[in-house]
ChimeraX commands (.cxc) that place a marker at each C-alpha (Angstrom):
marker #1 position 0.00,0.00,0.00 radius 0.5
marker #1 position 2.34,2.70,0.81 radius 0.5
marker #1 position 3.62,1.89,-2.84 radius 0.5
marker #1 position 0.84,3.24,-4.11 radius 0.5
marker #1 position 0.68,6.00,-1.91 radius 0.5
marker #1 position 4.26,7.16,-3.15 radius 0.5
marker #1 position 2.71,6.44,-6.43 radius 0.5
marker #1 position 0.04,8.46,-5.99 radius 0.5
marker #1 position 2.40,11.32,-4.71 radius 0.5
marker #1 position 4.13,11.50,-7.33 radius 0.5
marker #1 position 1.79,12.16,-9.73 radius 0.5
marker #1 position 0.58,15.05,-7.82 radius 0.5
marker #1 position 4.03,16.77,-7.80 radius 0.5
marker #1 position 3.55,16.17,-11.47 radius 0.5
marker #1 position 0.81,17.55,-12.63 radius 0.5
marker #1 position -0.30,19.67,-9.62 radius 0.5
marker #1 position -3.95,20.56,-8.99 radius 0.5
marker #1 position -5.16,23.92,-11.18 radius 0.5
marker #1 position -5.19,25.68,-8.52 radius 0.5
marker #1 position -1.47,25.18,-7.31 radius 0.5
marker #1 position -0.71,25.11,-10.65 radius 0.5
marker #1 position -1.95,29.36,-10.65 radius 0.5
marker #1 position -0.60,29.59,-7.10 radius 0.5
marker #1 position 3.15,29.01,-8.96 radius 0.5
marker #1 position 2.39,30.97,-11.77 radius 0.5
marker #1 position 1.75,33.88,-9.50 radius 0.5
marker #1 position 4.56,33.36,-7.42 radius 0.5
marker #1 position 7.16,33.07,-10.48 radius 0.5
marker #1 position 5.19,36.52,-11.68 radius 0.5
marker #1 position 5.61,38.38,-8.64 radius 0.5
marker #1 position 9.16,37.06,-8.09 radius 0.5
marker #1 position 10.27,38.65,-11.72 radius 0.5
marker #1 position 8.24,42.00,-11.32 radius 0.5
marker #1 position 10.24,42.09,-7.66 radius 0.5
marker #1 position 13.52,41.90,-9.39 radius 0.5
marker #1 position 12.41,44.38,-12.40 radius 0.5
marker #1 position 11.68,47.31,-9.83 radius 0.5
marker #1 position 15.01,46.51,-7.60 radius 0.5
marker #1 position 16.74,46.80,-11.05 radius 0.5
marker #1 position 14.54,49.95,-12.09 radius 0.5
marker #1 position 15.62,51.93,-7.99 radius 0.5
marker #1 position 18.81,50.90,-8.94 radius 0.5
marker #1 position 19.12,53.24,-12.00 radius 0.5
marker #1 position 20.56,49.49,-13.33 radius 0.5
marker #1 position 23.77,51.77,-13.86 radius 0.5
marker #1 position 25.38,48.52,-12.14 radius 0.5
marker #1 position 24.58,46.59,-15.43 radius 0.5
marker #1 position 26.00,48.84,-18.04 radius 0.5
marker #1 position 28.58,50.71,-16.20 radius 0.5
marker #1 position 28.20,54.05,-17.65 radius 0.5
marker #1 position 27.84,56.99,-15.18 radius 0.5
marker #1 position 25.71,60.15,-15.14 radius 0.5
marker #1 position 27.81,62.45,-17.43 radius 0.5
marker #1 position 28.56,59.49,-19.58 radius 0.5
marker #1 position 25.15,59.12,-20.13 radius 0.5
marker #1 position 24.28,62.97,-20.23 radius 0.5
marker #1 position 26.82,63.12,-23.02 radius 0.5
marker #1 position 25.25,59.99,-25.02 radius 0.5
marker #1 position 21.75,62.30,-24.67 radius 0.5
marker #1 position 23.52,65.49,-26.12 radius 0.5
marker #1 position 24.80,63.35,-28.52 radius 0.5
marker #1 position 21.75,61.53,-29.70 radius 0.5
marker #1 position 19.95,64.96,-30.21 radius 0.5
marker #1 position 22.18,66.90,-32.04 radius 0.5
marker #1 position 22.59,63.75,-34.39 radius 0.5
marker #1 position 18.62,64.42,-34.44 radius 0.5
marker #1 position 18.64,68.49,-35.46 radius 0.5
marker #1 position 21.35,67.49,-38.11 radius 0.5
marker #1 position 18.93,64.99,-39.49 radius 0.5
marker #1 position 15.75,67.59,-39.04 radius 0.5
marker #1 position 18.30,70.12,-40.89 radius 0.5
marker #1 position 19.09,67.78,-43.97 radius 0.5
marker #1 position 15.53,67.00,-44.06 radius 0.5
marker #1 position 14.26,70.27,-44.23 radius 0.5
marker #1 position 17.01,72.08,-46.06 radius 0.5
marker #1 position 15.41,74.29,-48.89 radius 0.5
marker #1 position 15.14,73.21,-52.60 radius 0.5
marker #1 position 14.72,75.48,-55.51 radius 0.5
marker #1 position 14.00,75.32,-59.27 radius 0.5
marker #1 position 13.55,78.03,-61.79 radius 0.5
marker #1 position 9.71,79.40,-61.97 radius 0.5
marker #1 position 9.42,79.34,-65.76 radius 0.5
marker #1 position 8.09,82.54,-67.31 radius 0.5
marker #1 position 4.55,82.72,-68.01 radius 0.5
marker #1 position 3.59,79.63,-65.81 radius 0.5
marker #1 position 1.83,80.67,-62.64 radius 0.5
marker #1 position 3.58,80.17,-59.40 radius 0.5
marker #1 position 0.85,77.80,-57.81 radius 0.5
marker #1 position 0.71,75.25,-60.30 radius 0.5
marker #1 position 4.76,75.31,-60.88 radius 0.5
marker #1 position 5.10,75.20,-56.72 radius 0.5
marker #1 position 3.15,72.32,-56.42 radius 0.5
marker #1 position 4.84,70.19,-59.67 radius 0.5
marker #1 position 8.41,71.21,-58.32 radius 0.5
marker #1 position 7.32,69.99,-55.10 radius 0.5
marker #1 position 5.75,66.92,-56.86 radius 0.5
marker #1 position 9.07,65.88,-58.26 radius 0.5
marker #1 position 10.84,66.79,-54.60 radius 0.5
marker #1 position 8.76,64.15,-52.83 radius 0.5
marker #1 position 8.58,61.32,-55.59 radius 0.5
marker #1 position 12.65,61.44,-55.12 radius 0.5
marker #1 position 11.96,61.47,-50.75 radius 0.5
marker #1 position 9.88,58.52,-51.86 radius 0.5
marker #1 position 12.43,56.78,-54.29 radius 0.5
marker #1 position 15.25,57.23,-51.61 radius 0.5
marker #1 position 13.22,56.25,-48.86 radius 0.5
marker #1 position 13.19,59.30,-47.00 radius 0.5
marker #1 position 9.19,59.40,-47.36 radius 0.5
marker #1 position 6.79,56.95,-47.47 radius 0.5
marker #1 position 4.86,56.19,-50.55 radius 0.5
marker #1 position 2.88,56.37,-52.81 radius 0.5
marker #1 position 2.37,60.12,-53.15 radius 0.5
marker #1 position -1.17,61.23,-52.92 radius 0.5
marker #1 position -1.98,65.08,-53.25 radius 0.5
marker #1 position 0.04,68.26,-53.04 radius 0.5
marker #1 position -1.72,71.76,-52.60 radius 0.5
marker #1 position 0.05,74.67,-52.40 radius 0.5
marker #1 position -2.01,78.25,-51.08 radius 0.5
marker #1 position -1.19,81.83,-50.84 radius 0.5
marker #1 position -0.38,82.24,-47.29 radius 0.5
marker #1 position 0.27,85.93,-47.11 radius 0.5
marker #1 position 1.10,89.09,-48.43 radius 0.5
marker #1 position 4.23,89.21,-50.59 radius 0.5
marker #1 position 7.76,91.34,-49.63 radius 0.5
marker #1 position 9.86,92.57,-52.00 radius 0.5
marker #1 position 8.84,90.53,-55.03 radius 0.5
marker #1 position 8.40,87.20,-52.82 radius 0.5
marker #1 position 5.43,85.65,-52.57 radius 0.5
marker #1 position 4.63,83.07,-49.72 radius 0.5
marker #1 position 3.33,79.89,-49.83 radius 0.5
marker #1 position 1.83,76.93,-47.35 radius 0.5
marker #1 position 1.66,73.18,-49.28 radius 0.5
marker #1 position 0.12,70.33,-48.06 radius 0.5
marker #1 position 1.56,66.84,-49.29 radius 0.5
marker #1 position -0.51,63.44,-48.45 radius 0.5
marker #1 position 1.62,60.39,-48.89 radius 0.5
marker #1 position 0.74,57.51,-47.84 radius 0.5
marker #1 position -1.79,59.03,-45.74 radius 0.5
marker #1 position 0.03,60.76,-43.99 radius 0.5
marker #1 position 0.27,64.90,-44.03 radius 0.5
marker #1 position 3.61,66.59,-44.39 radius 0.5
marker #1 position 3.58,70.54,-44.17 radius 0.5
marker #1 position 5.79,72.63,-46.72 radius 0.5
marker #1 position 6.71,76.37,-46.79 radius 0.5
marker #1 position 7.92,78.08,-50.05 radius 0.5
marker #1 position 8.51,81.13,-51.80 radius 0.5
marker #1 position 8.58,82.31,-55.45 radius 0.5
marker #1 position 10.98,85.04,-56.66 radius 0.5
marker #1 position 8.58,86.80,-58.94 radius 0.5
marker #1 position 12.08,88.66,-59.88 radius 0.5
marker #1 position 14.52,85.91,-60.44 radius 0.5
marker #1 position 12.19,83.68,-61.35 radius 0.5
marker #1 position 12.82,81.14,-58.73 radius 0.5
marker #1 position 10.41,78.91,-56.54 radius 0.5
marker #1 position 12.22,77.77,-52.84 radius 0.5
marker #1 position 10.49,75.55,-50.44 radius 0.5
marker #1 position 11.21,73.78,-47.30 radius 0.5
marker #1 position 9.71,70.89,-46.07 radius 0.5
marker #1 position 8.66,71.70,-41.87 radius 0.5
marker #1 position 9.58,68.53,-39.13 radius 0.5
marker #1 position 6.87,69.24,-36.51 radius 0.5
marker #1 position 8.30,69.27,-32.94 radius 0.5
marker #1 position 7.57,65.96,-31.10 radius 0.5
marker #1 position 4.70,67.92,-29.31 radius 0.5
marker #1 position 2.73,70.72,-30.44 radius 0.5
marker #1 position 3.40,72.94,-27.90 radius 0.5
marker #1 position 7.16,73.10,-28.14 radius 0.5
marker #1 position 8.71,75.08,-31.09 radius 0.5
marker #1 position 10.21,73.80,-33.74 radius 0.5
marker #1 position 13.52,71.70,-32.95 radius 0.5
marker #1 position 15.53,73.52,-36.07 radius 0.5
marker #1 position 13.53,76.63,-37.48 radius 0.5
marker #1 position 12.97,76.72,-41.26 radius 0.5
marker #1 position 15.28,78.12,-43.49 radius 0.5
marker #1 position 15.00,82.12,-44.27 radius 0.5
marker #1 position 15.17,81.06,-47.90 radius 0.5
marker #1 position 11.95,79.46,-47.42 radius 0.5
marker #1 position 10.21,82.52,-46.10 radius 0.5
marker #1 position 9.01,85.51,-47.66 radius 0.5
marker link #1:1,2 radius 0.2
marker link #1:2,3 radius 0.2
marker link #1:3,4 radius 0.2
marker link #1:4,5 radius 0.2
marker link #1:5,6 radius 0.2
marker link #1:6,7 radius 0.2
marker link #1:7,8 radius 0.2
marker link #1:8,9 radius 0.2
marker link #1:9,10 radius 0.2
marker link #1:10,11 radius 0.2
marker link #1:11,12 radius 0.2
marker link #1:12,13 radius 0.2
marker link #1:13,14 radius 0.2
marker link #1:14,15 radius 0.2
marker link #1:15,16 radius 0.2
marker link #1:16,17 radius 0.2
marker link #1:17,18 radius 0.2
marker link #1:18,19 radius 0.2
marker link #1:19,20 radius 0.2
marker link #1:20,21 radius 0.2
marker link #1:21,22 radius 0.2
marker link #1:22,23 radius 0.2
marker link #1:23,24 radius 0.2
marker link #1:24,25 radius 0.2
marker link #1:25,26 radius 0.2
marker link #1:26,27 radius 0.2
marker link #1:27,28 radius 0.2
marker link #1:28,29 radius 0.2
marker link #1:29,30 radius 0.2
marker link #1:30,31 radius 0.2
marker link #1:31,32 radius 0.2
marker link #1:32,33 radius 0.2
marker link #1:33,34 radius 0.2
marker link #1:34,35 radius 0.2
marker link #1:35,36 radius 0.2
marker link #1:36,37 radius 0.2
marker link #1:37,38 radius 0.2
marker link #1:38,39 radius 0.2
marker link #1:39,40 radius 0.2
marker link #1:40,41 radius 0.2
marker link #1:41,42 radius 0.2
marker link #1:42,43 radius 0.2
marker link #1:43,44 radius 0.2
marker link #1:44,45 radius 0.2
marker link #1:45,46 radius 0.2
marker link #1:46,47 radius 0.2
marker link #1:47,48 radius 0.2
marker link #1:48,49 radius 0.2
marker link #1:49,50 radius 0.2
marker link #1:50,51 radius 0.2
marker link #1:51,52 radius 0.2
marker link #1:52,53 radius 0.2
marker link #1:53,54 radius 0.2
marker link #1:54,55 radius 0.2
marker link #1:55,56 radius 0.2
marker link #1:56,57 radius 0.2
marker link #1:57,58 radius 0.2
marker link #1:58,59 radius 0.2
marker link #1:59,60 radius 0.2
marker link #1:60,61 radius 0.2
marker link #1:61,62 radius 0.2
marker link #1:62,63 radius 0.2
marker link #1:63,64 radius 0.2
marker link #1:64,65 radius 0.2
marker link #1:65,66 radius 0.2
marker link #1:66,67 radius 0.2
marker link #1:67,68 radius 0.2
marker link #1:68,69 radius 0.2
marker link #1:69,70 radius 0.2
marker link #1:70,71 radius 0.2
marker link #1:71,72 radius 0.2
marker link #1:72,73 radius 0.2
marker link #1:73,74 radius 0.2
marker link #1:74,75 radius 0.2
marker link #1:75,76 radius 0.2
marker link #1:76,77 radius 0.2
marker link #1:77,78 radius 0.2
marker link #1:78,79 radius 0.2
marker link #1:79,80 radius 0.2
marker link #1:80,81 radius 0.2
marker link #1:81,82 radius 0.2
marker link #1:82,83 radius 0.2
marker link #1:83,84 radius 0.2
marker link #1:84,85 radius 0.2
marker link #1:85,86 radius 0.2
marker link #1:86,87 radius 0.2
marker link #1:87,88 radius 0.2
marker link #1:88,89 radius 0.2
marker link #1:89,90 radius 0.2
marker link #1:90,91 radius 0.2
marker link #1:91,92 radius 0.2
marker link #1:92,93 radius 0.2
marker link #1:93,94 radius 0.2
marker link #1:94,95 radius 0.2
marker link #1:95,96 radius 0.2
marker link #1:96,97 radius 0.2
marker link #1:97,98 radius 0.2
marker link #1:98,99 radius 0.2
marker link #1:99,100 radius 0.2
marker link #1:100,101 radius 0.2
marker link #1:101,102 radius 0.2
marker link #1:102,103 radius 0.2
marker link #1:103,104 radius 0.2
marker link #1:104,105 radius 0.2
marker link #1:105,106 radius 0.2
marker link #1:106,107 radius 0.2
marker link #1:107,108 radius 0.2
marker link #1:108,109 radius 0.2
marker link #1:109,110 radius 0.2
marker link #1:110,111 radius 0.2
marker link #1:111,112 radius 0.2
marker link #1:112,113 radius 0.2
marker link #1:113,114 radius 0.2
marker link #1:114,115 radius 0.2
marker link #1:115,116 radius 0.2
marker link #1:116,117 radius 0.2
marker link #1:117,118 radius 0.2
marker link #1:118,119 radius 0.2
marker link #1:119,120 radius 0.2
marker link #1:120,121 radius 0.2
marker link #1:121,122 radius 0.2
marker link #1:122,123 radius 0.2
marker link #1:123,124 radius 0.2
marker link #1:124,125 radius 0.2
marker link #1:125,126 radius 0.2
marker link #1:126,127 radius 0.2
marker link #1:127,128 radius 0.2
marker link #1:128,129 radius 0.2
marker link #1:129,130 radius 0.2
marker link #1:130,131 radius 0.2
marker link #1:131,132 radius 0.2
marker link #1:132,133 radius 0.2
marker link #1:133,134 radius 0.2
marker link #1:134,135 radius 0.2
marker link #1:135,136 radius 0.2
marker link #1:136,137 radius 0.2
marker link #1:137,138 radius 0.2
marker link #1:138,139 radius 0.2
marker link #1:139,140 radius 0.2
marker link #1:140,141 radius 0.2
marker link #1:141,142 radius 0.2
marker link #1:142,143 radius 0.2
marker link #1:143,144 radius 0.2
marker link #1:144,145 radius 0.2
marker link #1:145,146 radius 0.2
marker link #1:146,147 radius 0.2
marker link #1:147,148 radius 0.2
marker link #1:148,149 radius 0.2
marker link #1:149,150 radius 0.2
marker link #1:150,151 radius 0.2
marker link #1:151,152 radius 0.2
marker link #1:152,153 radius 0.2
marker link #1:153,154 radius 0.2
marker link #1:154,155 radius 0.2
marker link #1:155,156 radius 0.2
marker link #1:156,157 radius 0.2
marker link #1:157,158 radius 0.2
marker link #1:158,159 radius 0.2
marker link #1:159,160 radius 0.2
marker link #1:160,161 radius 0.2
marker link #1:161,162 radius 0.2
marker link #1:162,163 radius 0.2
marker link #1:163,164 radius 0.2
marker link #1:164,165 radius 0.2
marker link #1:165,166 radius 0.2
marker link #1:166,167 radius 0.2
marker link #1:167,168 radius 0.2
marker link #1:168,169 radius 0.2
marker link #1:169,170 radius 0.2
marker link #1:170,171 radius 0.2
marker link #1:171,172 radius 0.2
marker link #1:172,173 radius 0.2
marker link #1:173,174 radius 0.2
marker link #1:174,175 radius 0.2
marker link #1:175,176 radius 0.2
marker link #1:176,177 radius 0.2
marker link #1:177,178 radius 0.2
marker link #1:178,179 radius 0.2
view
């Protein structure tokens, strides 16, 4: 008999009941969310051996690598505004041909939607403003330009929103951009 007792016990630590079989499960749980917030107080600047200014520097680092990247991305573009074309039209195929080469390179997402260009206020010295929306992909990206009535010249800038849309922009837009 007390062979099948042991028998009988051993299945058990086996294939536990449900409910012990939760009991562990909660245990193991609580065990590795213990150890995650002893490693979180610790700053876990045991594990990777870097120290505050190390990692102050990596930060300053990491966002001036960013503003470069916002500066390439919205560093103006120009073409000549041919005569007798109006500037709307010619704005919004030189922008056309801008983004299809974003898309190409993979600096945009595809496939290119829309672009509308609009007046956006009164022109200085010759220069006439200019907001454009472009839809790609569905998404919405926000241009600026200005056409040179004088040299016959459209410039535009494509605008990087700051990560929240209180803060100003992270590099301003080029003066060349701006009327």
């Amino acid at each position: 008999m007390a062979d099948s007792s042991l028998r009988a016990f051993a299945r058990t630590a086996r294939h536990p009941p449900l409910w012990a079989r939760w009991m562990m499960t909660i245990a193991v749980f609580a065990l590795v969310i213990a150890a995650i917030a002893i490693i979180a107080r610790s700053g876990g600047s045991e594990s990777n051996g870097s120290s505050p200014s190390e990692e102050a520097l990596a930060v300053a680092e990491a966002n001036s690598e960013g503003r470069t990247a916002i500066a390439e991305d919205e560093a103006p573009h120009s073409s000549r505004l041919p005569p007798g074309i109006a500037v709307q039209p010619a704005l919004q195929s030189a922008i056309v041909a801008d983004v299809r080469s974003r898309i190409r390179t993979g600096q945009l997402t595809g496939p290119l939607q829309s672009v509308s260009c609009r007046a956006s206020g009164p022109a200085k010295a010759d220069r006439l403003p200019y907001s454009c929306t472009v839809r790609s992909a569905g998404i919405a990206y926000l241009f600026v330009g200005v056409a040179d009535e004088r040299a016959l010249e459209l410039t535009w800038c494509k605008v990087d929103p700051p990560p929240a849309a209180k803060d100003p922009l992270e590099v301003p837009v080029s003066p060349r951009c701006r009327a």
